[in-house]
C-alpha positions as CSV (number, residue, x, y, z in Angstrom):
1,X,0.0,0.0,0.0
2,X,1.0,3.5,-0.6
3,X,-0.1,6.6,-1.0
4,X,0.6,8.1,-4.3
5,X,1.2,11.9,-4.5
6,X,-1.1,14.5,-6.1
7,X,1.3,16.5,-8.3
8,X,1.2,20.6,-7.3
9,X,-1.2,22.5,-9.2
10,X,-0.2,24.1,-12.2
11,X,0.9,27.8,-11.9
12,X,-1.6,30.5,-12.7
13,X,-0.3,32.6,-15.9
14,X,1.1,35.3,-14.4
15,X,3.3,33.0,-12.4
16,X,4.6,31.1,-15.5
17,X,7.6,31.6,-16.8
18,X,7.6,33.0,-20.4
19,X,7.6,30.9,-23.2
20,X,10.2,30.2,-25.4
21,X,10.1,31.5,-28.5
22,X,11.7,28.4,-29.5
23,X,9.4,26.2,-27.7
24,X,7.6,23.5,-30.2
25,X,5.5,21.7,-27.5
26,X,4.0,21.8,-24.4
27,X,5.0,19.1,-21.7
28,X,2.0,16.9,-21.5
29,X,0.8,13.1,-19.9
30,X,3.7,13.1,-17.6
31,X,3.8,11.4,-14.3
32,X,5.1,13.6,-11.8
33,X,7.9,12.6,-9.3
34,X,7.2,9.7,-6.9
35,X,8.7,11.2,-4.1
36,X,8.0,11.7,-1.4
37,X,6.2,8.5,-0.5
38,X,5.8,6.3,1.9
39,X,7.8,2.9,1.6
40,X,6.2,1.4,5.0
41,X,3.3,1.8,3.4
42,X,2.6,-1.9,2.3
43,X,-0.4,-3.6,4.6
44,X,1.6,-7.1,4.3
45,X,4.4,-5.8,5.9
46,X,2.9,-4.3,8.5
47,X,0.5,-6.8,9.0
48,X,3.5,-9.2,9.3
49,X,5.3,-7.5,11.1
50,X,2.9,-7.6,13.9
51,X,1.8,-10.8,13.7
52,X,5.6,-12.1,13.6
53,X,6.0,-10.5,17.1
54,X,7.7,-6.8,16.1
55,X,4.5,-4.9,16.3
56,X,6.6,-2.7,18.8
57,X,8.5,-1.1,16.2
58,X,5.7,-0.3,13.5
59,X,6.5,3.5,14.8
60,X,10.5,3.1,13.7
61,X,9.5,1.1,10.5
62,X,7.0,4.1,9.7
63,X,9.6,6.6,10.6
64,X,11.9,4.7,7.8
65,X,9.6,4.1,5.3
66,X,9.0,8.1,4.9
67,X,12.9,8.9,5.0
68,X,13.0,6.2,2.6
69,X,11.0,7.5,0.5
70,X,12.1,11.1,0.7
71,X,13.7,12.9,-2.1
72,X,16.6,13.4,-0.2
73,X,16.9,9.5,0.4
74,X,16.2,8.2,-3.1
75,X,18.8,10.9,-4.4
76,X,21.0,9.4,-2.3
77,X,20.4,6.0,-3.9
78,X,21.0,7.4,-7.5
79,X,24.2,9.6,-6.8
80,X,25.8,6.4,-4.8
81,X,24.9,4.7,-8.4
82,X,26.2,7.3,-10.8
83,X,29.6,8.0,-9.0
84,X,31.0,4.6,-9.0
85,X,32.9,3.1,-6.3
86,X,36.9,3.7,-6.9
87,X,40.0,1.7,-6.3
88,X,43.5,3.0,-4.7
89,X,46.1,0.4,-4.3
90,X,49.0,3.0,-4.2
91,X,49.4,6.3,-2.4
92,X,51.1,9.2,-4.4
93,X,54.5,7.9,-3.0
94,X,53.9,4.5,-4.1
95,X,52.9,2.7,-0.9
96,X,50.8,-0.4,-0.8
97,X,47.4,1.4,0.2
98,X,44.4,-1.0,-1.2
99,X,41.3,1.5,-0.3
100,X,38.2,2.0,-2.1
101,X,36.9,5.6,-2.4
102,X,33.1,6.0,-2.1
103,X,30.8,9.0,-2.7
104,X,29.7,10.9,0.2
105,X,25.7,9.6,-1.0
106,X,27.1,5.9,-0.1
107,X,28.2,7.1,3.4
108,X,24.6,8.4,4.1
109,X,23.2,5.5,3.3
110,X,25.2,2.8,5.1
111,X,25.0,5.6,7.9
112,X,21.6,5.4,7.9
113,X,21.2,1.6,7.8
114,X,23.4,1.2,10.7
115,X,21.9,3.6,12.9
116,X,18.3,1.8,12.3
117,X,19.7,-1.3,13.3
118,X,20.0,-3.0,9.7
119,X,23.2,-4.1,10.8
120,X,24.3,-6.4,13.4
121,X,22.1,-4.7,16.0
122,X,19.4,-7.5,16.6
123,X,21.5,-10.3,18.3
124,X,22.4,-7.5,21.0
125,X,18.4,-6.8,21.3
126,X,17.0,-8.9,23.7
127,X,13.4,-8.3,22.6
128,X,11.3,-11.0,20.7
129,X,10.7,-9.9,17.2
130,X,14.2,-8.3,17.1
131,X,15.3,-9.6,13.8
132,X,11.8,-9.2,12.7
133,X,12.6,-6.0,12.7
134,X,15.4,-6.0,11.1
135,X,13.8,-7.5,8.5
136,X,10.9,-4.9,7.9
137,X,13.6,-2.2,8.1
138,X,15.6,-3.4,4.8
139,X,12.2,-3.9,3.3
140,X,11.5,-0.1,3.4
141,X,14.8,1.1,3.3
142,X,15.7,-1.1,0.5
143,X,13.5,1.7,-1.7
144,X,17.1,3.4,-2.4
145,X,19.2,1.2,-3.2
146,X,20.7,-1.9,-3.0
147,X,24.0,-2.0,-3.1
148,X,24.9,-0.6,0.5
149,X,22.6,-3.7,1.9
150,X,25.7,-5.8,0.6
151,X,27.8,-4.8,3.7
152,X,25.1,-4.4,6.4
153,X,23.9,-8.2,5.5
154,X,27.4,-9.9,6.0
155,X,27.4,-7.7,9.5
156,X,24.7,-9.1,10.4
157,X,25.4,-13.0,9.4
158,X,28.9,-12.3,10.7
159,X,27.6,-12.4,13.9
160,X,26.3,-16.1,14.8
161,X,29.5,-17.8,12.8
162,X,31.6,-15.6,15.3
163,X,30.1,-16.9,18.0
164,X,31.7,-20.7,16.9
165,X,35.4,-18.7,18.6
166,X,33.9,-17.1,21.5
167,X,37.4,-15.6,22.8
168,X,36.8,-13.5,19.3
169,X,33.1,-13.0,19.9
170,X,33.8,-11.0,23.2
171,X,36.0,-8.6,21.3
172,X,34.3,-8.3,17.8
173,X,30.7,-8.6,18.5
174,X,29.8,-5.7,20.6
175,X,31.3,-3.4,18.0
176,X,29.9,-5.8,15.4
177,X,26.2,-5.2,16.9
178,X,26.9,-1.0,17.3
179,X,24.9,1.5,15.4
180,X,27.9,3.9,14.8
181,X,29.0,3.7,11.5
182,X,32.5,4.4,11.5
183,X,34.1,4.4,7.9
184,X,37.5,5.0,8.7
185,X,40.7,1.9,8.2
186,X,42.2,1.3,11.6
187,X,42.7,-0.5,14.3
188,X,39.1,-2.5,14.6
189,X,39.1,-2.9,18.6
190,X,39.3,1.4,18.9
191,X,36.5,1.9,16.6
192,X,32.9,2.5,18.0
193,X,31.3,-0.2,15.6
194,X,32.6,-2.5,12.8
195,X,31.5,-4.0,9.6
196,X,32.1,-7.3,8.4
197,X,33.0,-8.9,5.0
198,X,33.2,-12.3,4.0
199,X,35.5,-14.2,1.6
200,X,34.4,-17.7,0.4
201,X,34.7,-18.5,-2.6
202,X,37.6,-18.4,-5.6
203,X,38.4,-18.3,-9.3
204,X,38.8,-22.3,-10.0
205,X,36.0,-23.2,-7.6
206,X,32.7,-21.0,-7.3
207,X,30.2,-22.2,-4.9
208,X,32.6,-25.6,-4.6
209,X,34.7,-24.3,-1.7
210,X,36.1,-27.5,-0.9
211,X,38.2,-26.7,-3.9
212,X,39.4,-23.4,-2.3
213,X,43.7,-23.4,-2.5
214,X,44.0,-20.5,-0.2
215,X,46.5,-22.1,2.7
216,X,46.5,-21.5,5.9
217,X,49.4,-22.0,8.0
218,X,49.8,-22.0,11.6
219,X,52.4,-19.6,13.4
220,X,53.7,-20.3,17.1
221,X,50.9,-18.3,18.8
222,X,47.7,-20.6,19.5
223,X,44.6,-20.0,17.0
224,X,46.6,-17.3,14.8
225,X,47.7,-18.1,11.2
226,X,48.8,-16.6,8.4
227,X,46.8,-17.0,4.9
228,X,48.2,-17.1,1.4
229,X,46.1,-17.2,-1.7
230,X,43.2,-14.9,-3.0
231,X,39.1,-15.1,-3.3
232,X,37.3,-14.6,-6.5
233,X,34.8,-12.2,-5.7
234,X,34.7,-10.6,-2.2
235,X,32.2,-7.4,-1.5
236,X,32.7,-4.8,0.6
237,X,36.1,-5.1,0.8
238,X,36.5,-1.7,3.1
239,X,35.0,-3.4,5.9
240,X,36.7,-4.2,8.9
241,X,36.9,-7.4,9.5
242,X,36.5,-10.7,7.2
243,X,35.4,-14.3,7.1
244,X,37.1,-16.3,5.1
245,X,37.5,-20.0,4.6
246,X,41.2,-21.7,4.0
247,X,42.7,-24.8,4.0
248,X,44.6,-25.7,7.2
249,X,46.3,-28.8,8.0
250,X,42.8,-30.2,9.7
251,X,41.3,-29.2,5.9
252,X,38.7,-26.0,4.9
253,X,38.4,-24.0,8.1
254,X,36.8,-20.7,8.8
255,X,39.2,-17.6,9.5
256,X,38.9,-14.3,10.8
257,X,40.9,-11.4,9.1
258,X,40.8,-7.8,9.9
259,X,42.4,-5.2,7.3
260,X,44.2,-3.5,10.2
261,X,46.4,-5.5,12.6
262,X,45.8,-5.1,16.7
263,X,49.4,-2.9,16.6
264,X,48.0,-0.8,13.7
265,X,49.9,-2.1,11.1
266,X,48.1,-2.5,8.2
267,X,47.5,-6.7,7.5
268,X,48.4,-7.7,4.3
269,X,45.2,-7.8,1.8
270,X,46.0,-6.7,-1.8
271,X,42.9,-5.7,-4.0
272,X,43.7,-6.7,-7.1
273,X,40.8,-5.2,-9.3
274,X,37.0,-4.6,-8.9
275,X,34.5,-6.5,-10.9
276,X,32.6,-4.2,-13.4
277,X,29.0,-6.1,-12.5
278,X,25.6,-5.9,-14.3
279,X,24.4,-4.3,-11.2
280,X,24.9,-3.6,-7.8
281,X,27.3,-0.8,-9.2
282,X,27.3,1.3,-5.8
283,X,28.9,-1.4,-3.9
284,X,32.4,-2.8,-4.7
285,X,32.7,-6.4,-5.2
286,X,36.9,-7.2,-5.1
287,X,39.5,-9.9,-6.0
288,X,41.4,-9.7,-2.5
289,X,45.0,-11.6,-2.6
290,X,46.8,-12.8,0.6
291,X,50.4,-13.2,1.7
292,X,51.4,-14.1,5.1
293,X,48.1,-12.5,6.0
294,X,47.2,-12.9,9.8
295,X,44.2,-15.3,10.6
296,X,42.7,-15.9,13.5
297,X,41.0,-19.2,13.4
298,X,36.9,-19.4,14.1
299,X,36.1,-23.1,14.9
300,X,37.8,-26.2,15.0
301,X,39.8,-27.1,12.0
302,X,38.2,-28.7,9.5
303,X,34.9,-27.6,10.2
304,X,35.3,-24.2,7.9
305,X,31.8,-24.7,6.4
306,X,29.7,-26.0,9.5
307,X,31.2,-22.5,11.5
308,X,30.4,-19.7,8.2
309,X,27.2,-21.9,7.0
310,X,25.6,-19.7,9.9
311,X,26.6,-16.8,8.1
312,X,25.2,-18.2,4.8
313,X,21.8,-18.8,6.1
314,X,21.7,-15.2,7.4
315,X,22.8,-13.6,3.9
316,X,19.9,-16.4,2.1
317,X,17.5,-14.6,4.2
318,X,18.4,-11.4,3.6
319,X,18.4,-12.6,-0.5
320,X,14.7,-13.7,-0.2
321,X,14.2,-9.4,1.4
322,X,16.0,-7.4,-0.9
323,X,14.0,-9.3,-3.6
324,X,10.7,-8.6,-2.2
325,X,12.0,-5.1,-1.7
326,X,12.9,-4.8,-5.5
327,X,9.2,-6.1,-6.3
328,X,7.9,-3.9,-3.9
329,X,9.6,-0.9,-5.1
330,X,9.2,-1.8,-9.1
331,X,5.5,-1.8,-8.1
332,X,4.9,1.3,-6.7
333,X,7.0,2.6,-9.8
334,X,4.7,1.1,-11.9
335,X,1.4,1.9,-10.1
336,X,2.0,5.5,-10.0
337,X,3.2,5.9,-13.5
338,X,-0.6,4.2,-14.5
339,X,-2.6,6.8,-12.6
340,X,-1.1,9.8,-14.2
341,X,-0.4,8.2,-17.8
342,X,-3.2,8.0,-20.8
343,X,-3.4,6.5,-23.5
344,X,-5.9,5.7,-25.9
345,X,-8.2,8.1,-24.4
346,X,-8.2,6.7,-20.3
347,X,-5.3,6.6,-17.9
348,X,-3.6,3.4,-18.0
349,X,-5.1,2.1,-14.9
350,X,-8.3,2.0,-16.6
351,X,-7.5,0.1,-18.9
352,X,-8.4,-3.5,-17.9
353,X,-5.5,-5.3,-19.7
354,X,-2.8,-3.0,-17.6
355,X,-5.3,-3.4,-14.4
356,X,-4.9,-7.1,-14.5
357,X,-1.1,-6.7,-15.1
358,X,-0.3,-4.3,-12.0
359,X,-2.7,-6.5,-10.1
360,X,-0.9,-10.1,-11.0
361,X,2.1,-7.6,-9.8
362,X,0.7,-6.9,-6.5
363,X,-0.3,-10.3,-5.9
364,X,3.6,-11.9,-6.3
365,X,5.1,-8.8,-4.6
366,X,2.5,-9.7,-1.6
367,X,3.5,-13.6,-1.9
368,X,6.9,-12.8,-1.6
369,X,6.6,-9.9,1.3
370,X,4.4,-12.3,3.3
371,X,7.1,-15.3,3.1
372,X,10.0,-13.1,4.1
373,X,8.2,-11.9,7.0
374,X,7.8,-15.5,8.0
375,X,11.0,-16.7,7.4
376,X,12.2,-13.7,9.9
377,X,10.1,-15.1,12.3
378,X,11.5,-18.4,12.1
379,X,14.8,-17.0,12.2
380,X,14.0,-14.9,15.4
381,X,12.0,-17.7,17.3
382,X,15.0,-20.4,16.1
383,X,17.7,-18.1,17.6
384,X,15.8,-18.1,21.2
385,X,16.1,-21.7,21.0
386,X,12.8,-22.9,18.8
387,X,13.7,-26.4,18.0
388,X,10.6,-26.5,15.4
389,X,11.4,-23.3,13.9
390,X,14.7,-24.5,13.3
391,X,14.0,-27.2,11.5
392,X,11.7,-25.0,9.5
393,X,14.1,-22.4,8.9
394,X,16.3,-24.6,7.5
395,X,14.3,-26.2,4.5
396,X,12.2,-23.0,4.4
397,X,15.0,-20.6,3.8
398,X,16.0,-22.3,1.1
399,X,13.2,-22.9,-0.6
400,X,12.3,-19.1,-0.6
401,X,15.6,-17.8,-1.4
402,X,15.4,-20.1,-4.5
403,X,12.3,-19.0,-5.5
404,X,11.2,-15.3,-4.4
405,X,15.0,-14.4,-6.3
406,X,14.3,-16.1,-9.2
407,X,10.4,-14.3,-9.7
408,X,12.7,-10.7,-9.5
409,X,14.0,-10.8,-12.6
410,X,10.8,-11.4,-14.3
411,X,8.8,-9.1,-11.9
412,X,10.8,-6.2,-12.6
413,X,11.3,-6.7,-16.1
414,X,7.4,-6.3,-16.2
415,X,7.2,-3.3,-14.0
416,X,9.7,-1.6,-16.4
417,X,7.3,-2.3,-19.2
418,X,4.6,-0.9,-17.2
419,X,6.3,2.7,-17.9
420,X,6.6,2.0,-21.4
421,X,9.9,3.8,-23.1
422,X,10.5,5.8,-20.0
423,X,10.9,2.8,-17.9
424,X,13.5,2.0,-20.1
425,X,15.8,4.9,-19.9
426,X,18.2,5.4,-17.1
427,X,16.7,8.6,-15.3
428,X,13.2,6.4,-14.5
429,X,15.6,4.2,-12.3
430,X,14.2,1.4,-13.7
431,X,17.3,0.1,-15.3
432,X,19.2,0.2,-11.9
433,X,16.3,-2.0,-10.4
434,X,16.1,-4.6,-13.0
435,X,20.0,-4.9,-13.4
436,X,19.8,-5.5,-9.9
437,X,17.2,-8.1,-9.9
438,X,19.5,-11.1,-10.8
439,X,22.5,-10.6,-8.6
440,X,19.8,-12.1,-5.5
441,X,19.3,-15.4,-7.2
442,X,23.3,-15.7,-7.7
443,X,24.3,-14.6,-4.1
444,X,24.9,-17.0,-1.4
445,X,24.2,-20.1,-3.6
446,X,23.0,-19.9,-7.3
447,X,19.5,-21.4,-7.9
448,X,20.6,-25.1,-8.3
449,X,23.0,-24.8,-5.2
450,X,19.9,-23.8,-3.5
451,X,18.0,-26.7,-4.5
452,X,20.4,-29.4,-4.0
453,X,20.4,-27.9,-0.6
454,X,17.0,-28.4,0.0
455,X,17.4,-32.1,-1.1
456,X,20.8,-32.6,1.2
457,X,17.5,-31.4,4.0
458,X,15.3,-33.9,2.6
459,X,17.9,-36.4,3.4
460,X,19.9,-35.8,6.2
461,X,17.5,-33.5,8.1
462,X,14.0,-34.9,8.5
463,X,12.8,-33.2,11.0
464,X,13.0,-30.2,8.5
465,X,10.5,-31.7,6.1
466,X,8.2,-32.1,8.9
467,X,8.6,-28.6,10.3
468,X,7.8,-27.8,6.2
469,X,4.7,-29.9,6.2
470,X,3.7,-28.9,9.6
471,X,3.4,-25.4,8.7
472,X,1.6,-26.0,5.3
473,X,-0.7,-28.1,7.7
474,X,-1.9,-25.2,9.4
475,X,-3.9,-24.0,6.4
476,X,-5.9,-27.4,5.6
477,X,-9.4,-27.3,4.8
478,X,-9.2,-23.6,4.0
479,X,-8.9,-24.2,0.3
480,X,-9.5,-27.3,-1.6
481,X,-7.0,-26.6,-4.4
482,X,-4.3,-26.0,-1.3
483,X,-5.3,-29.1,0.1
484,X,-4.8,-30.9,-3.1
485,X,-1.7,-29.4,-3.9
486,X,-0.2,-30.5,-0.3
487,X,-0.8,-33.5,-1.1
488,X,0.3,-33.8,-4.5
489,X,3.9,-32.6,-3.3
490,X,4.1,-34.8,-0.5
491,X,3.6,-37.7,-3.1
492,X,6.5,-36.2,-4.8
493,X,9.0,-35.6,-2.4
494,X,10.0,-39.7,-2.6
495,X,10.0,-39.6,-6.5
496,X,12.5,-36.8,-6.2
497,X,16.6,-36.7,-7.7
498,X,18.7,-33.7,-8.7
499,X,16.9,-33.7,-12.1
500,X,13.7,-32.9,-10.8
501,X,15.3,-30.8,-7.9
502,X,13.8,-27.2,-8.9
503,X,10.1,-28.3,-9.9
504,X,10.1,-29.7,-6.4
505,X,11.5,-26.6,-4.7
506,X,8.9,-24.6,-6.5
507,X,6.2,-26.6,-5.6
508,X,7.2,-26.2,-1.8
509,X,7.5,-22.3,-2.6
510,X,4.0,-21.8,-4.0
511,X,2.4,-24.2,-1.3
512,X,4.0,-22.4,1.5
513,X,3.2,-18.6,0.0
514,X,-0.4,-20.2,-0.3
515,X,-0.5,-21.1,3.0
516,X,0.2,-18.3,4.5
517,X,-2.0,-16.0,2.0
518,X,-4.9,-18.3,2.7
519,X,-4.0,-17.8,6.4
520,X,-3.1,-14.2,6.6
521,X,-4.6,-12.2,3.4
522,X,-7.8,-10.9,2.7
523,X,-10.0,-13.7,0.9
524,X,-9.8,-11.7,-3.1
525,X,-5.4,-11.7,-2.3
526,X,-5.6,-15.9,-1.5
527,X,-8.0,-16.8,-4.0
528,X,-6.5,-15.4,-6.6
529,X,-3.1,-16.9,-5.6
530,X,-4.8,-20.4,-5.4
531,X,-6.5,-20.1,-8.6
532,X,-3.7,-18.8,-10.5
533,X,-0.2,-20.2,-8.8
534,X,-1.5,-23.7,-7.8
535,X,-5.0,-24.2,-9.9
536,X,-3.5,-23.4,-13.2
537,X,-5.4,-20.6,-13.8
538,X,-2.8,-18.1,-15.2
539,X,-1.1,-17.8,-18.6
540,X,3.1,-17.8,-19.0
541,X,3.6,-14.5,-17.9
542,X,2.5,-11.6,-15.4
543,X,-1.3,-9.9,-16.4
544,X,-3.2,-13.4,-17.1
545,X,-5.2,-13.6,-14.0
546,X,-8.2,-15.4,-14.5
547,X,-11.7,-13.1,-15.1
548,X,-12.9,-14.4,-11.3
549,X,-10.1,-12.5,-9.8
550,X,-10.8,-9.2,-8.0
551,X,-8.7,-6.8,-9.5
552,X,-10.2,-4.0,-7.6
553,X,-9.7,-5.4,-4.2
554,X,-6.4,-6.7,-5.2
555,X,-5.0,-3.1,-6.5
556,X,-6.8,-1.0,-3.7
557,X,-5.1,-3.2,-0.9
558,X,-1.4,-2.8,-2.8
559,X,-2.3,0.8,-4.5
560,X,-5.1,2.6,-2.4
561,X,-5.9,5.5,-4.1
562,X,-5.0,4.4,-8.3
563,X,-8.4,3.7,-9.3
């Protein structure tokens, strides 16, 4: 939901400027700016926020949504964009310096996002719902951009995997969970808050780490190392600290390095280029090198991908939100260009063809808000020791961050065409979103890593099937084509190998977002998700909602105020 702006009236004559006398046209049938708006403004988030147990911060999330939203804010998110991020390995005397310049616009932003607690601040807030919170936060302030939520996620997920060395934890993670944002290189343990990087995987490897070549070798001090190789494609690489996972004598074990040693020396981590990426442009994704790097070690030897898997669940989580955020966003983009727009002799948003469009739209962006919102909840509930939300999380994050990240690309593709040829030049935005788009679906596990992980569940994890089938439970007898759908995938889930890996993944997505729609959303919002997702009822591509679907209710609940 959100409430689109009424442009200003138009000046009286003897306030307009003068004409021209070159002037050939009049500027006509433009949509005027978006913002200011309201990114909070969305009833499924706010409904699930409360009902995942952060109803207590609806008033920060509000607060957010409107900054977000503000034309300072989203300028932000464009400048950060245009004025690239820029590399520095050598100081005008020719010493070693490896530091990335940002524009000031990036600095507000990730200022911002700390200070909200979009960082590591939830696993230092004892309050149910904490992460919750979080969670809604990126969803609204995700309207400005994307790339600054790189560094705040591995913060976050840095946390829990640190917690594996808890002599480190007691030094790293109070600065770790800070709201100061403190961009400055030095010595990590006299700065008022940190941010954390992670470095997995490398050129010959990809998501196969158990390839990784980067040694580690141990010194005479207990649990410090030193590190020689590189990583393939590291983000963020000012932050403070690192993850990173090496091959020890034990085998692949989890390391932490910091950029600046405890004496102030700088630690040895050459940047050897940034990648020129589709998207994500704002934040810089590296090729980090190391020689006799200090480590310390994070875990036992050997068990490098049990201690930073925590991390990786964290970051999936976080993939499923920024995608929902991207929908979201694209939506609103969409919706407002429609009610100012004509053509043909209406405004596009009467026009039924474009109203079932934006409304098939507002029904995946809803899908996917709602399942984030419950995964956060898992996550929340699992980390204060919820055995059955564990076991849900586990299956259930991966089955969303599989599927929510691959409907992006296509949603915002179709959002773009929503503004016609404007949506496809660069001062719309639109091209920064849907560049964007794919990067969630690749990060932190590609779509088939993502499915064979739900199958490794399947086999060696049980009880996380059960926790899936329990929660799909919940929603029986509310809708017969649920019910038969439920049951249809349970008969699958013995008949299934790696070839038919993603048709069973997205079967578990759709049942589970149509389990909670049926649940949570108004009747029109479920119904339409039953008959279209799971009854077949729906064509090949966004706008083929069957004629029984209410497009009314569905846009006024996602767009109040467009018809």
């Amino acid at each position: 939901m959100v409430s689109i702006p009424t442009p200003s009236p138009s000046p009286s004559p003897s306030q307009s400027p003068s004409p021209s006398p070159y002037a050939t046209h009049d500027v006509t049938n433009q949509a005027p700016p978006l913002a200011p708006y309201d990114a909070s403004d969305d009833p499924a988030l706010l409904e699930g926020l409360r009902r995942e147990g952060a109803g207590w911060a609806e008033d920060g999330i509000r607060r957010l949504g409107a900054h977000a939203g503000s034309a300072e804010a989203q300028e932000w998110g464009e400048l950060a964009n245009r004025h690239e991020p820029v590399l520095r390995t050598h100081d005008r005397y020719g010493h070693r310096v490896d530091e990335v310049e940002f524009h000031p616009s990036w600095h507000h932003l990730m200022r911002t996002a700390v200070a909200e607690g979009l960082a590591g601040a939830p696993w230092a807030d004892e309050r149910p719902g904490a992460h919750v919170a979080r969670t809604a936060g990126g969803l609204v302030w995700g309207h400005t951009e994307a790339g600054h939520g790189c560094p705040t996620s591995m913060t976050y997920a840095a946390v829990p995997a640190l917690r594996a060395q808890p002599d480190l934890a007691k030094v790293y993670e109070p600065l770790l969970t800070s709201r100061e944002y403190d961009p400055e290189l030095r010595v990590p343990a006299e700065k008022p808050g940190l941010l954390a990087g992670m470095g997995m995987t490398e050129k010959q490897g990809g998501s196969d780490v158990r390839t990784n070549t980067t040694v580690a070798t141990p010194t005479g001090e207990p649990g410090v190392y030193t590190l020689r190789g590189h990583k393939w494609f590291t983000s963020a690489p000012m932050c403070d600290v690192f993850l990173v996972l090496a091959q020890a004598p034990g085998g692949l074990s989890c390391f932490l390095v910091p950029r600046v040693l405890p004496d102030g020396s700088r630690n040895t981590f050459r940047i050897q280029r940034l990648k020129d990426k589709l998207g994500n442009r704002s934040n810089a994704s590296s090729e980090p090198e190391f020689d006799r790097t200090v480590a310390w070690l994070v875990g036992p030897e050997g068990r490098g991908v049990k201690t930073i898997i925590e991390m990786v669940n964290c970051t999936r989580l976080d993939c499923v939100m920024s995608s929902a955020t991207l929908m979201r966003k694209t939506l609103v983009e969409a919706g407002h260009h429609a009610r100012y727009r004509s053509a043909f002799g209406a405004r596009l948003v009467e026009q039924p063809l474009m109203r079932n469009v934006l409304a098939d739209l507002a029904l995946e962006s809803e899908a996917a808000t709602t399942l984030t919102l419950r995964l956060a909840g898992a996550a929340d509930r699992a980390v204060r020791g919820d055995a059955g939300e564990r076991a849900f999380r586990r299956i259930a994050t991966a089955v969303g961050k599989y599927w929510v990240t691959k409907r992006g690309p296509a949603f915002t593709a179709e959002a773009l065409e929503c503004l016609g040829g404007n949506g496809y030049v660069e001062d719309s935005g639109m091209p920064r979103h849907y560049r964007e788009a794919p990067l969630l679906s690749i990060w932190e596990g590609s779509g088939n890593v993502n499915a064979l992980d739900v199958l490794r569940a399947l086999g060696r994890e049980p009880d996380s099937a059960e926790a899936l089938f329990t929660e799909l439970a919940l929603a029986r007898g509310a809708d017969a084509r649920l019910d038969a759908y439920v049951a249809a995938l349970k008969g699958q889930l013995a008949e299934t190998d790696q070839v038919g890996a993603r048709r069973l993944v997205e079967r578990m997505a759709l049942a589970l977002q149509a389990s909670l729609l049926v649940r949570h959303a108004p009747h029109p919002v479920a119904d339409a998700f039953c008959a279209s997702r799971l009854g077949g009822d729906w064509g090949h591509a966004f706008g083929t909602l069957p004629a029984t679907a209410d497009l009314d209710t569905l846009l006024e609940r996602a767009l109040p105020g467009l018809n």
